[in-house]
Gaussian input, Z-matrix of N, CA and C with variables (Angstrom, degrees):
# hf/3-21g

backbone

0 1
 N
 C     1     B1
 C     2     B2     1     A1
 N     3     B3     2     A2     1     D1
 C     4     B4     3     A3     2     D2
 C     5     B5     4     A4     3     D3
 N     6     B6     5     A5     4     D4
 C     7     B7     6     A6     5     D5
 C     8     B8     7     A7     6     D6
 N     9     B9     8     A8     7     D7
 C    10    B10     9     A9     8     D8
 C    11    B11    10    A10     9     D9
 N    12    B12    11    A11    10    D10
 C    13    B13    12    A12    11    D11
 C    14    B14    13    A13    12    D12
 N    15    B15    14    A14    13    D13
 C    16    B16    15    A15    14    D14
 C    17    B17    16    A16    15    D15
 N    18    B18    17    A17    16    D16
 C    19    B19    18    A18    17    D17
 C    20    B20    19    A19    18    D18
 N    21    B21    20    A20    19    D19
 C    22    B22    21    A21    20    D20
 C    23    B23    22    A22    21    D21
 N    24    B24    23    A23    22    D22
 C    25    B25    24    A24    23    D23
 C    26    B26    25    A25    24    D24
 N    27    B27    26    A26    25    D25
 C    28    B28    27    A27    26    D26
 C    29    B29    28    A28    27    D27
 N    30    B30    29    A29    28    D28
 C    31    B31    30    A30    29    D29
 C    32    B32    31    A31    30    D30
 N    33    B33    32    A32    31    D31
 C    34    B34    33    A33    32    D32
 C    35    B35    34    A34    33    D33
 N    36    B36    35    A35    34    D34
 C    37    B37    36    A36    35    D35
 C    38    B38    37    A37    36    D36
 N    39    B39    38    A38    37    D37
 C    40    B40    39    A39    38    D38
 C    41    B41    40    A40    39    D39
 N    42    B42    41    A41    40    D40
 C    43    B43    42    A42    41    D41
 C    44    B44    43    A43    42    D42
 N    45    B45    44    A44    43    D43
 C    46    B46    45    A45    44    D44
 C    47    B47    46    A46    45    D45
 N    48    B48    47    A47    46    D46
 C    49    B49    48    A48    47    D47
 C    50    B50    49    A49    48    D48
 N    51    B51    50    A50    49    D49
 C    52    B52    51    A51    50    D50
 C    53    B53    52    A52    51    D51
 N    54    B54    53    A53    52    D52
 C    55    B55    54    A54    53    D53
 C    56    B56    55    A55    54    D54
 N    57    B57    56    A56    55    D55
 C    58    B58    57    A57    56    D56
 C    59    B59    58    A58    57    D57
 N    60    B60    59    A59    58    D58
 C    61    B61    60    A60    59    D59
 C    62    B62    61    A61    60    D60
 N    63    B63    62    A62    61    D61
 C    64    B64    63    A63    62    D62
 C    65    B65    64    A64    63    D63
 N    66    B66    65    A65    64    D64
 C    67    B67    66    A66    65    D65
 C    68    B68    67    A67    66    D66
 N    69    B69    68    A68    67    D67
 C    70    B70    69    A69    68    D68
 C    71    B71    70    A70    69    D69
 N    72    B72    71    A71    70    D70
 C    73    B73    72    A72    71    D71
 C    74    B74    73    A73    72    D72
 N    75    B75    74    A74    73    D73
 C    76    B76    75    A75    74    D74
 C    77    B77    76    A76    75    D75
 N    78    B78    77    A77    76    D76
 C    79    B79    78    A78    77    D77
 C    80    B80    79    A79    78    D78
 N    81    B81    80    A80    79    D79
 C    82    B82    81    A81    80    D80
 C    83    B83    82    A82    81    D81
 N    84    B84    83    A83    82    D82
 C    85    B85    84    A84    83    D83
 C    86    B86    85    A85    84    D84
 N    87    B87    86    A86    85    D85
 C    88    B88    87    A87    86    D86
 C    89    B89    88    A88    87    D87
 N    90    B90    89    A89    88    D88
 C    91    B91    90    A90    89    D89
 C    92    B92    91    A91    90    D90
 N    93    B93    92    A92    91    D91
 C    94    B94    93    A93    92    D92
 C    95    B95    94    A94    93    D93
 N    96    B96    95    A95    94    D94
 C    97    B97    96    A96    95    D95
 C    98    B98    97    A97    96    D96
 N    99    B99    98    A98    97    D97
 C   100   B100    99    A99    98    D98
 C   101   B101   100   A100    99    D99
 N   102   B102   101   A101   100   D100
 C   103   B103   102   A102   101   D101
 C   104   B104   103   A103   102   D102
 N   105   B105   104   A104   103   D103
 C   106   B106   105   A105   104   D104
 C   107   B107   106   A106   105   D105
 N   108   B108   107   A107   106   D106
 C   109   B109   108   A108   107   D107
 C   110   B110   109   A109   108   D108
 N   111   B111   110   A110   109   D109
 C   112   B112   111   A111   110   D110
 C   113   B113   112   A112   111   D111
 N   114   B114   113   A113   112   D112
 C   115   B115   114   A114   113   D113
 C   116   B116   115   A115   114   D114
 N   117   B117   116   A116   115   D115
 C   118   B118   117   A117   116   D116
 C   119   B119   118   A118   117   D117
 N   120   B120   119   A119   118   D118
 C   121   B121   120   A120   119   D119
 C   122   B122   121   A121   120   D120
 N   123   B123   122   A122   121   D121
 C   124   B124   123   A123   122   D122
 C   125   B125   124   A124   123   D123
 N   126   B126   125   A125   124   D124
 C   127   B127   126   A126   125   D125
 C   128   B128   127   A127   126   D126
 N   129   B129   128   A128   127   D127
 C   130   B130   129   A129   128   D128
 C   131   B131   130   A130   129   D129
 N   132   B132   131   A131   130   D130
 C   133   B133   132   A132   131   D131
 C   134   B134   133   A133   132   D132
 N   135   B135   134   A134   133   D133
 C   136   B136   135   A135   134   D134
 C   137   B137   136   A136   135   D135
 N   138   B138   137   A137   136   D136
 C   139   B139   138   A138   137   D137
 C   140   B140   139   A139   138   D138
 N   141   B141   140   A140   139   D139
 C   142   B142   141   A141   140   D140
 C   143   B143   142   A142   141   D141
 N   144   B144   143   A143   142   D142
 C   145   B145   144   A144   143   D143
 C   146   B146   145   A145   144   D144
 N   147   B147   146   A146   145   D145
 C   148   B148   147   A147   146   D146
 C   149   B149   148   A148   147   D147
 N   150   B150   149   A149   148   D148
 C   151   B151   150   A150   149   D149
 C   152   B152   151   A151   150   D150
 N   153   B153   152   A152   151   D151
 C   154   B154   153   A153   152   D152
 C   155   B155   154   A154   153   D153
 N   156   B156   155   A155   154   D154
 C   157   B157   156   A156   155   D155
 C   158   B158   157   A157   156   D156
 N   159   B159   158   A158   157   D157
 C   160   B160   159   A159   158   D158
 C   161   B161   160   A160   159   D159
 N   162   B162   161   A161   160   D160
 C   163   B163   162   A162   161   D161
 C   164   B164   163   A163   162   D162
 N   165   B165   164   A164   163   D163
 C   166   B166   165   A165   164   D164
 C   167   B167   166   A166   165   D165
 N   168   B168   167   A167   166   D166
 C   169   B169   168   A168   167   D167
 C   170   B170   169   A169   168   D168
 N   171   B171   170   A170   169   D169
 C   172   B172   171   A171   170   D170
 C   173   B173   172   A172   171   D171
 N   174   B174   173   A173   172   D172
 C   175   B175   174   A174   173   D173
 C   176   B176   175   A175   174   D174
 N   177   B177   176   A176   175   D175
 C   178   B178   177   A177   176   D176
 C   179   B179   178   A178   177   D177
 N   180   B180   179   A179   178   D178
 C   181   B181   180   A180   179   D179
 C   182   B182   181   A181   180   D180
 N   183   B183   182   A182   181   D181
 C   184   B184   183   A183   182   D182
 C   185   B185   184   A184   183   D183
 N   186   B186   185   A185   184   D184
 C   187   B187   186   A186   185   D185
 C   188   B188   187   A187   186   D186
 N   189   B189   188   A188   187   D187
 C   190   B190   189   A189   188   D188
 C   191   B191   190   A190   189   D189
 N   192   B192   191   A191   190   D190
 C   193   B193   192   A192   191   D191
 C   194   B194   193   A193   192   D192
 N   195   B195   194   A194   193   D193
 C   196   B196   195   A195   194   D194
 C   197   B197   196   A196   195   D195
 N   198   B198   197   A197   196   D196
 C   199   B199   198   A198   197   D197
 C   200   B200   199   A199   198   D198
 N   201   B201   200   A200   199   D199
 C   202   B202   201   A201   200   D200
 C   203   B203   202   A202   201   D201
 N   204   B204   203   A203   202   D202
 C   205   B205   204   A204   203   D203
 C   206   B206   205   A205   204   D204
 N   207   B207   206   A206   205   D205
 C   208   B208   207   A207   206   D206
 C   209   B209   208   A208   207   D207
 N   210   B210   209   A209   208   D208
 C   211   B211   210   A210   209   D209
 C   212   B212   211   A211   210   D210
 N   213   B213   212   A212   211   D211
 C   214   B214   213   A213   212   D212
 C   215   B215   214   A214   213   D213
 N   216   B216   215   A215   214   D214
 C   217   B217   216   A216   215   D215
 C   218   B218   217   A217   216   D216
 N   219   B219   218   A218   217   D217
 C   220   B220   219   A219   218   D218
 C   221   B221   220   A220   219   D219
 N   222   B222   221   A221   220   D220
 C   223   B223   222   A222   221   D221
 C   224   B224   223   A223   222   D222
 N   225   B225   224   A224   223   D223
 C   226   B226   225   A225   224   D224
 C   227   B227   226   A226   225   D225
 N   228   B228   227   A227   226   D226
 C   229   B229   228   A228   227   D227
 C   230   B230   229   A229   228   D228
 N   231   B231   230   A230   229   D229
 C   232   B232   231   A231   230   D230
 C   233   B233   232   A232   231   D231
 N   234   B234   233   A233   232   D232
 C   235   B235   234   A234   233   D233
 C   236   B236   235   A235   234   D234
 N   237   B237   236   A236   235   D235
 C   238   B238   237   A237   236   D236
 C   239   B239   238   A238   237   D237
 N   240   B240   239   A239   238   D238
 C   241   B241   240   A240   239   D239
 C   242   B242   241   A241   240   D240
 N   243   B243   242   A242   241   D241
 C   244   B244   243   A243   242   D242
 C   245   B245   244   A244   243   D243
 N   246   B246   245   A245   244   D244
 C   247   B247   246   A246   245   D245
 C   248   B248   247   A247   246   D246
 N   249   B249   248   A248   247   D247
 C   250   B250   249   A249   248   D248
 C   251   B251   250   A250   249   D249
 N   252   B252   251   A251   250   D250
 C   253   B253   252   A252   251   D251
 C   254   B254   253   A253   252   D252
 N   255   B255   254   A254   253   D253
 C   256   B256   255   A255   254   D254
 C   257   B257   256   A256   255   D255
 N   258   B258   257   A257   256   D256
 C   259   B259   258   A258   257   D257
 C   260   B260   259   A259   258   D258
 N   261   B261   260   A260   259   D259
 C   262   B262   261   A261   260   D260
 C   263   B263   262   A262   261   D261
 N   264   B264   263   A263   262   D262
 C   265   B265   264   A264   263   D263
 C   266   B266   265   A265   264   D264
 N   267   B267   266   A266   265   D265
 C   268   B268   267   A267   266   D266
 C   269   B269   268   A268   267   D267
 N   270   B270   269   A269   268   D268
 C   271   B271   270   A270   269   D269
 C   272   B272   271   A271   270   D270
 N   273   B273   272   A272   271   D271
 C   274   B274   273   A273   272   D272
 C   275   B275   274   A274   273   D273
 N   276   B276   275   A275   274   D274
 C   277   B277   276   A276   275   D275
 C   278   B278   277   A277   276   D276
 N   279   B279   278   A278   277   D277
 C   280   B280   279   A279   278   D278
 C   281   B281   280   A280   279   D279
 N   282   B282   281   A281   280   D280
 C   283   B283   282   A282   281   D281
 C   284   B284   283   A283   282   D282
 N   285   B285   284   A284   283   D283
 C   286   B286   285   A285   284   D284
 C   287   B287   286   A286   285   D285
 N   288   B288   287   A287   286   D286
 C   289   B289   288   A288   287   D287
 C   290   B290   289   A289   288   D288

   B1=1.4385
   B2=1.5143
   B3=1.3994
   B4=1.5168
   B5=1.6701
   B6=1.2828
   B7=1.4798
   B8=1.4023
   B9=1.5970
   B10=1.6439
   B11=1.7783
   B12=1.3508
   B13=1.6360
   B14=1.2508
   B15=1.0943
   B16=1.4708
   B17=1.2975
   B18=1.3270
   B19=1.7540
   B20=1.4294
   B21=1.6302
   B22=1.6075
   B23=1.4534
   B24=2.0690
   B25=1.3830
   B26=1.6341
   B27=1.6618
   B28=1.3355
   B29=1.5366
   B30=0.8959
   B31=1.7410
   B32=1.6580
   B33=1.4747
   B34=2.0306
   B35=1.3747
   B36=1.4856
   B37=1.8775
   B38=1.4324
   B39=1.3902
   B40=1.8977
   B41=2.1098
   B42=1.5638
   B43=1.5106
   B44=1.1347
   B45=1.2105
   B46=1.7856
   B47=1.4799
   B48=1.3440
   B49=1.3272
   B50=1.7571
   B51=1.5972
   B52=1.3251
   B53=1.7405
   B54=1.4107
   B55=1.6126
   B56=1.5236
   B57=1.3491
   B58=1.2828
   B59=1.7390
   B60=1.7561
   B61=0.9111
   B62=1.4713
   B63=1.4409
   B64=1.6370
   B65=1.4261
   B66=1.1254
   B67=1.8462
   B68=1.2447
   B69=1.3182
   B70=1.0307
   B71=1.4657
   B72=1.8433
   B73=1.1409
   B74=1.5484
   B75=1.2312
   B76=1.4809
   B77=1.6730
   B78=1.1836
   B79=1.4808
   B80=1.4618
   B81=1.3187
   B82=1.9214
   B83=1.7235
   B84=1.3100
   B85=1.6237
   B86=1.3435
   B87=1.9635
   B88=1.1398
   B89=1.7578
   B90=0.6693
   B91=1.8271
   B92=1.7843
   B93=1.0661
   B94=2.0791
   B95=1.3023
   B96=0.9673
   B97=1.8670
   B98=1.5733
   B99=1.0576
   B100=1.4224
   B101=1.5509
   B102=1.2740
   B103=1.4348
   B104=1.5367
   B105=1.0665
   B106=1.4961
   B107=1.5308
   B108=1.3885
   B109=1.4288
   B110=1.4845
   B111=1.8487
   B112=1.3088
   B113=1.3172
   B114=1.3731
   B115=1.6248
   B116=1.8649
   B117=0.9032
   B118=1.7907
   B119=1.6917
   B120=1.6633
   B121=1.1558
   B122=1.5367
   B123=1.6590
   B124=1.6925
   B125=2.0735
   B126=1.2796
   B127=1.7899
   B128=2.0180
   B129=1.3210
   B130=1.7159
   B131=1.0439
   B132=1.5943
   B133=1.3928
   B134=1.2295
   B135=1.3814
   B136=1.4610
   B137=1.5460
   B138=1.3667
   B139=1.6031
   B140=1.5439
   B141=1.3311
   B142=1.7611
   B143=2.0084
   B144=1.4518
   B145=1.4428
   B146=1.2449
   B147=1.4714
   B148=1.1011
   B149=1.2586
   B150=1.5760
   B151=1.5301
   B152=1.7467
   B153=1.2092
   B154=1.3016
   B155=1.7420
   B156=1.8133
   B157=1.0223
   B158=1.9286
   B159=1.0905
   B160=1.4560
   B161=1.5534
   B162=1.3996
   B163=1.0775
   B164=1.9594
   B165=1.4669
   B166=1.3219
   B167=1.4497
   B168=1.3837
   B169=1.4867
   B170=1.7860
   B171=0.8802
   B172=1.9065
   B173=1.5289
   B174=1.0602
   B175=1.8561
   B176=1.2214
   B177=1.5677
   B178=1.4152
   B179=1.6073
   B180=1.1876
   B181=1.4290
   B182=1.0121
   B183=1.7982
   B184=1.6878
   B185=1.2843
   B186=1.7560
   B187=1.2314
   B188=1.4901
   B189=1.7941
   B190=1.4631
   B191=1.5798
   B192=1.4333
   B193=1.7769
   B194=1.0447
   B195=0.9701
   B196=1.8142
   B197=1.3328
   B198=1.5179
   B199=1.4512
   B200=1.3151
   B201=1.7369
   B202=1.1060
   B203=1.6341
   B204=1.3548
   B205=1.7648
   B206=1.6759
   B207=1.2573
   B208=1.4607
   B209=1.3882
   B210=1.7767
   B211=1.3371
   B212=1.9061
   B213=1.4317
   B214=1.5311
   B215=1.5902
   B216=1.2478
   B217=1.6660
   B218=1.5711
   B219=1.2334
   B220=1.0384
   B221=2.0109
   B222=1.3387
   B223=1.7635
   B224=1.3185
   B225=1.4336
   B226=1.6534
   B227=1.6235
   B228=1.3808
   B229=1.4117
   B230=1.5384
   B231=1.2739
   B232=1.2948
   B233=1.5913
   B234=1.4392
   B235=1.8727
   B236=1.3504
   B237=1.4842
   B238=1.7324
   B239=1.1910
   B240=1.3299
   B241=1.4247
   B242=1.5561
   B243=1.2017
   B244=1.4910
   B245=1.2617
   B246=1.1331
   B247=1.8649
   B248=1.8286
   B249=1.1718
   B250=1.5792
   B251=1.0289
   B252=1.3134
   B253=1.6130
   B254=1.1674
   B255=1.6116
   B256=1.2569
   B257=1.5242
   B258=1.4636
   B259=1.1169
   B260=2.1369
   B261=1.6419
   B262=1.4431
   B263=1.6432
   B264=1.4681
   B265=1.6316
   B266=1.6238
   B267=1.3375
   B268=1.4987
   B269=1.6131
   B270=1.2920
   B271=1.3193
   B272=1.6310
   B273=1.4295
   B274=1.5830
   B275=1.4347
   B276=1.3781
   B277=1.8032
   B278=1.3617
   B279=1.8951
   B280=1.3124
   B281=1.6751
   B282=0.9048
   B283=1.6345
   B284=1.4360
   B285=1.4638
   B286=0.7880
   B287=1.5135
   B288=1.5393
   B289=1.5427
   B290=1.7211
   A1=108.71
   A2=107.66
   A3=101.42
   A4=107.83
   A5=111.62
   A6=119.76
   A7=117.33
   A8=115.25
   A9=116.49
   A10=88.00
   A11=87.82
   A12=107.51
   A13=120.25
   A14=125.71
   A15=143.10
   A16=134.25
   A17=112.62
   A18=119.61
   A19=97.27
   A20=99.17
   A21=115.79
   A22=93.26
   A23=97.38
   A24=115.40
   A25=101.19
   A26=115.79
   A27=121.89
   A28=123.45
   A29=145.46
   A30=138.98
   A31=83.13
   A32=72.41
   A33=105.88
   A34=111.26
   A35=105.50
   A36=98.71
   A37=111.09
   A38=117.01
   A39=118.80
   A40=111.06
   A41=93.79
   A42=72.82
   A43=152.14
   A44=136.94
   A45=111.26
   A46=119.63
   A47=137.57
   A48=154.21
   A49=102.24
   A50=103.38
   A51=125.76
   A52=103.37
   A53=115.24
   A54=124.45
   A55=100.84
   A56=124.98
   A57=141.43
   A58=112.19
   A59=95.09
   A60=102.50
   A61=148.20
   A62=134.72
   A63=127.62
   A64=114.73
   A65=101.78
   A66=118.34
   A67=113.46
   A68=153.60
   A69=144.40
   A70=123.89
   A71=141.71
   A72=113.77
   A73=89.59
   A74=115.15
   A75=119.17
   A76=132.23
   A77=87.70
   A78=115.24
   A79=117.61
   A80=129.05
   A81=144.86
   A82=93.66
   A83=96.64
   A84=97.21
   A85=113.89
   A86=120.45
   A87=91.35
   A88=94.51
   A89=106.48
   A90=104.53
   A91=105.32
   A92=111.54
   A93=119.67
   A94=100.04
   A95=111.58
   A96=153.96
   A97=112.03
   A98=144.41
   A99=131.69
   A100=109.43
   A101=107.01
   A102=120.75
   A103=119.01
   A104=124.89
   A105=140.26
   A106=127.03
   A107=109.52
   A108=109.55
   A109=86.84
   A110=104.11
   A111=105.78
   A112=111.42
   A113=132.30
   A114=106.26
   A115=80.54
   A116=142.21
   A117=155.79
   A118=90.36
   A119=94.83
   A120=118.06
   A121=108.76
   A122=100.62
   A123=108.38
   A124=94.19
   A125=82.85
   A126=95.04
   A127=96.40
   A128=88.50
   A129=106.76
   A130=108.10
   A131=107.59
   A132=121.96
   A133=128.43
   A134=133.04
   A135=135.12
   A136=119.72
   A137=103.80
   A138=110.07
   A139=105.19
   A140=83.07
   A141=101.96
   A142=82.19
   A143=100.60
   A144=132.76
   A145=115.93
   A146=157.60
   A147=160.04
   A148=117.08
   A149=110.72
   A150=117.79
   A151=98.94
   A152=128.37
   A153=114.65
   A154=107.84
   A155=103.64
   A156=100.28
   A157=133.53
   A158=124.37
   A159=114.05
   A160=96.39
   A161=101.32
   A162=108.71
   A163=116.55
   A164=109.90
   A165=122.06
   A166=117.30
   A167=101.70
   A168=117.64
   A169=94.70
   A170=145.83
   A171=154.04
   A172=109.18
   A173=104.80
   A174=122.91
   A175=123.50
   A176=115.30
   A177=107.71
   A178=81.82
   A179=114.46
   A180=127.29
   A181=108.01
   A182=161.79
   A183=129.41
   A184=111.44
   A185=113.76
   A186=113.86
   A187=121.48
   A188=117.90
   A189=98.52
   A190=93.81
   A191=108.49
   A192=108.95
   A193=132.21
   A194=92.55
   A195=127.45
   A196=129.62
   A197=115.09
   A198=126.20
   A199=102.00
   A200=101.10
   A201=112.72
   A202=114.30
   A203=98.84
   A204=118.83
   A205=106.24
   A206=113.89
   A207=121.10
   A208=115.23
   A209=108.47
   A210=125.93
   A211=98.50
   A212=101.07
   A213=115.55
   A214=101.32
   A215=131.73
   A216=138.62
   A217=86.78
   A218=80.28
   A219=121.23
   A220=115.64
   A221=139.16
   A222=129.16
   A223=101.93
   A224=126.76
   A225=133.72
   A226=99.27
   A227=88.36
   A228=109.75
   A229=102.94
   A230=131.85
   A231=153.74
   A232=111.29
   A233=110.88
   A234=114.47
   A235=84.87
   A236=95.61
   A237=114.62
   A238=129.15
   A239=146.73
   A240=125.50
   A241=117.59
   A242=150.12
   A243=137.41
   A244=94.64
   A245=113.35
   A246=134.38
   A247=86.73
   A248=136.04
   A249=127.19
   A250=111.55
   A251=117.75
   A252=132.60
   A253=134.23
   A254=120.64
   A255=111.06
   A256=121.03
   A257=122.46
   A258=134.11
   A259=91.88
   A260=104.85
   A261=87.12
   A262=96.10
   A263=129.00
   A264=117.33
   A265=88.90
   A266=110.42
   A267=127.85
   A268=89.35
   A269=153.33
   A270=153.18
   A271=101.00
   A272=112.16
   A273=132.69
   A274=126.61
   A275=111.80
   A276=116.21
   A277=79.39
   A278=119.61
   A279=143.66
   A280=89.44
   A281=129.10
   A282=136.57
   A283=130.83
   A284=163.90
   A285=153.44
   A286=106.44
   A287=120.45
   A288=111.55
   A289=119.26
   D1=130.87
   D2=173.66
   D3=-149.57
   D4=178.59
   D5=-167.46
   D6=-132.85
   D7=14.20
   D8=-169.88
   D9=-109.19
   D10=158.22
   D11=176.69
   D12=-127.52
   D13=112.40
   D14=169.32
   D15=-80.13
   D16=125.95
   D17=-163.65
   D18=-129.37
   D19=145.79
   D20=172.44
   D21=-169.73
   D22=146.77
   D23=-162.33
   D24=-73.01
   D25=143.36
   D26=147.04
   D27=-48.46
   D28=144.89
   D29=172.28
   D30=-107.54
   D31=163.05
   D32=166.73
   D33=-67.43
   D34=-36.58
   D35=172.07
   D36=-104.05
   D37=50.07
   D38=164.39
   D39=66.75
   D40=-24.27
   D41=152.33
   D42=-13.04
   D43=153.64
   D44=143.28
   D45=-137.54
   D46=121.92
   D47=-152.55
   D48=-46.60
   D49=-165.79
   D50=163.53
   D51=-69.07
   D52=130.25
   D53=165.69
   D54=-69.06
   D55=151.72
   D56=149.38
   D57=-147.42
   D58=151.82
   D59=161.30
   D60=-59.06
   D61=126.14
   D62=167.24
   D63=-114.39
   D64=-165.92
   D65=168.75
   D66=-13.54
   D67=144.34
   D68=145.84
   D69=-75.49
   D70=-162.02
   D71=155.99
   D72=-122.66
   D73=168.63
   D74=150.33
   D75=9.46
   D76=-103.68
   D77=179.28
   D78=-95.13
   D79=119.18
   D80=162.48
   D81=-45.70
   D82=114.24
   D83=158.22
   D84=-163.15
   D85=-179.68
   D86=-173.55
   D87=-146.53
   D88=-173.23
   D89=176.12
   D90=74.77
   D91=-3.47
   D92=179.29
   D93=-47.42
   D94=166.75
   D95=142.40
   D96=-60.23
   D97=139.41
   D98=130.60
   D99=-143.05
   D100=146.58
   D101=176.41
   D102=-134.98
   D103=173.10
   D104=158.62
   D105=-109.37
   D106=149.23
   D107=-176.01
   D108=-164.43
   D109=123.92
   D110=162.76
   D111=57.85
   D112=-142.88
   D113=-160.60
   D114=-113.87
   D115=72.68
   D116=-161.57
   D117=-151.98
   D118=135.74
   D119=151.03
   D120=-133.41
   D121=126.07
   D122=-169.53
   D123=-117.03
   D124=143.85
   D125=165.89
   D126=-134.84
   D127=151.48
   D128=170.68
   D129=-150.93
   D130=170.34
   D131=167.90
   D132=62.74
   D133=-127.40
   D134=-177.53
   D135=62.95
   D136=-150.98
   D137=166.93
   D138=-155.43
   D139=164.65
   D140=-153.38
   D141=-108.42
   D142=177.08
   D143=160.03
   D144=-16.12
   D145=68.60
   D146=-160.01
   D147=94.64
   D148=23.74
   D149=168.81
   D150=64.22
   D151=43.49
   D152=156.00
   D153=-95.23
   D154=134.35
   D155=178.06
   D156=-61.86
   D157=169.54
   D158=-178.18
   D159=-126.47
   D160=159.18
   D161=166.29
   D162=-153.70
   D163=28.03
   D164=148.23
   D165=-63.47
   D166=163.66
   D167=-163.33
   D168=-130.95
   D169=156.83
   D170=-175.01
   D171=-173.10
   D172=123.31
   D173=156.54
   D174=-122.95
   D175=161.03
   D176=-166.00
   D177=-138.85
   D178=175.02
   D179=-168.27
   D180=-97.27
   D181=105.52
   D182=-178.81
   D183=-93.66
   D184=137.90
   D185=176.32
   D186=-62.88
   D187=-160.87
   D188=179.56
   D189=-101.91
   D190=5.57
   D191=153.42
   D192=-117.22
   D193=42.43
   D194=-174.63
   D195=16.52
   D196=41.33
   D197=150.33
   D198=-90.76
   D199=147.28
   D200=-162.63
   D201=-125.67
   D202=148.15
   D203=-171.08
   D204=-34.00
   D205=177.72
   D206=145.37
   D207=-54.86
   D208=139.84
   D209=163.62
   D210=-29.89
   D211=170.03
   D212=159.62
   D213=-157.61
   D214=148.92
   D215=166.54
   D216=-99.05
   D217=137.77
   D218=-168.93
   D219=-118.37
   D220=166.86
   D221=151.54
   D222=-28.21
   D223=129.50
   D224=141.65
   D225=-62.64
   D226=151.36
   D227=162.53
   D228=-58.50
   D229=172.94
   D230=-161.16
   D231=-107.22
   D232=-18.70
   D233=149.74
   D234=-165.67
   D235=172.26
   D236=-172.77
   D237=-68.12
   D238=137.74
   D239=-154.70
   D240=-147.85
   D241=133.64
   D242=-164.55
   D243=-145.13
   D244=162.82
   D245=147.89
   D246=82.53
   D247=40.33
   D248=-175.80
   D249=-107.75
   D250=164.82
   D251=141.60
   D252=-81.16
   D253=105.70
   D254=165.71
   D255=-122.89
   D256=159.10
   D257=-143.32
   D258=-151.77
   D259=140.98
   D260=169.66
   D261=-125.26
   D262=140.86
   D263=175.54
   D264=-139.01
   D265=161.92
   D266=156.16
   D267=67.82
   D268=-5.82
   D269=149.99
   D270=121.83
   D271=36.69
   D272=170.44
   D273=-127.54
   D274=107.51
   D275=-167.51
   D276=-73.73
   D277=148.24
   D278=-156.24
   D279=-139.24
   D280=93.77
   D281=145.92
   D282=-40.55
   D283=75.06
   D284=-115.48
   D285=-151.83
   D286=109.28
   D287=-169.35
   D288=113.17

């Protein structure tokens, strides 16, 4: 379980660059959700350290060099949730599972 986030550039030919480190989030967990919306990167849910489920919500801001801001808490989900699908369209993260 871990909580650091790693960024590396797309190329023009599908490549993908050198990884580096950014922001971390909160809480080490594993089995989450994460999506994007707009210049937001959100993670939820999962499970933490002895498999307790989560049900926090976190976004980070992405730059236009896409390291990203401090964590923020954000709405929890409505009960705790792991192993899902999520998807965001029409400006609504979609939970699935």
């Amino acid at each position: 379980m871990l909580n650091d986030v790693q960024l590396a550039p797309v190329n023009a030919d599908g490549t993908v660059g050198t990884w580096t480190a950014t922001s971390a989030f909160a809480t080490a967990r594993s089995y989450h959700g994460a999506w994007t919306s707009g210049a937001h990167l959100y993670v939820a849910g999962g499970k933490q350290i002895g498999f307790t489920p989560l049900a926090d919500v976190q976004y980070a801001t992405v730059s236009a060099e896409g390291t990203l801001s401090a964590w923020v808490t954000t709405a929890a989900l409505p009960a705790a949730r792991c192993m899902m699908g999520v998807a965001e369209a029409r400006g609504f993260a979609h939970f699935v599972g």
